[in-house]
Residue, then its C-alpha position, 0 to 999 in steps of 0.5 A: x500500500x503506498x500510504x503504508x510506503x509514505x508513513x514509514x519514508x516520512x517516519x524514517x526522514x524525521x529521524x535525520x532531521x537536523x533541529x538542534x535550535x527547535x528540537x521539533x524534528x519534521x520528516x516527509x515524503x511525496x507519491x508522484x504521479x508515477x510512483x515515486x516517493x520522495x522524501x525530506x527532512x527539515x534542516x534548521x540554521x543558527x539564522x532560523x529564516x534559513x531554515x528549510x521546511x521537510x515539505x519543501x525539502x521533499x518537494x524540492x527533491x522531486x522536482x530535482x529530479x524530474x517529478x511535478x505531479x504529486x498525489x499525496x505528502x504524508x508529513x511526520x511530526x511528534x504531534x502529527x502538527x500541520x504544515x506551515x503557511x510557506x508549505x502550504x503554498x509551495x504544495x499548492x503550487x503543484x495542485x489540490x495534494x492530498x495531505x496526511x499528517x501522522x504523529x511520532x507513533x504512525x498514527x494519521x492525525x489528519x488527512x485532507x486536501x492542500x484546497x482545505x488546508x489553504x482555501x484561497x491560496x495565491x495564484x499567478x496571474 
């Protein structure tokens, strides 16, 4: 089952996240319209704006690679937390996703649509 395949890529990207400012550790990964799951964790920085978010990072991870047809991200935090205002937008740039976020035990807190989770999202143009 793919979401079986995305809670454990998810699971196992929070447990390489680098978070020694925070210490709230963020993992996800990404299906593809093709299959692929891509994953990523978040990467702080003493400079906290650079940060970098686990959604983007699994995202920008696809793109690298030639994937922009994304079905669903699974995001994993402690508290199964939702995704920020940045990631919410960045999701939305590549369509209505589907959105699970699970909890540091594997269990889906929510599972939604990016349209639900940012209703009226910037559009270009």
């Amino acid at each position: 089952m793919e979401i079986e395949r995305l809670i454990n890529a998810a699971t196992s990207a929070r447990e390489r996240a680098y978070a020694p400012y925070s210490e709230y550790r963020v993992g996800a990964a990404v299906l593809t319209g093709n299959g692929t799951i891509h994953s990523g964790c978040n990467v702080e920085n003493a400079s906290y704006g650079l940060t970098i978010c686990a959604e983007r990072n699994a995202i920008c991870s696809a793109v690298a690679s030639g994937d922009q047809q994304f079905e669903v991200i699974v995001i994993c935090t402690e508290d199964g937390g939702s995704p920020c205002g940045a990631c919410r937008q960045v999701i939305g740039e590549f369509g209505n996703v589907r959105v699970l976020t699970i909890d540091g035990r594997g269990q889906v807190v929510l599972d939604t649509s990016l349209e639900q989770l940012l209703p009226d999202a910037f559009r270009r143009g």
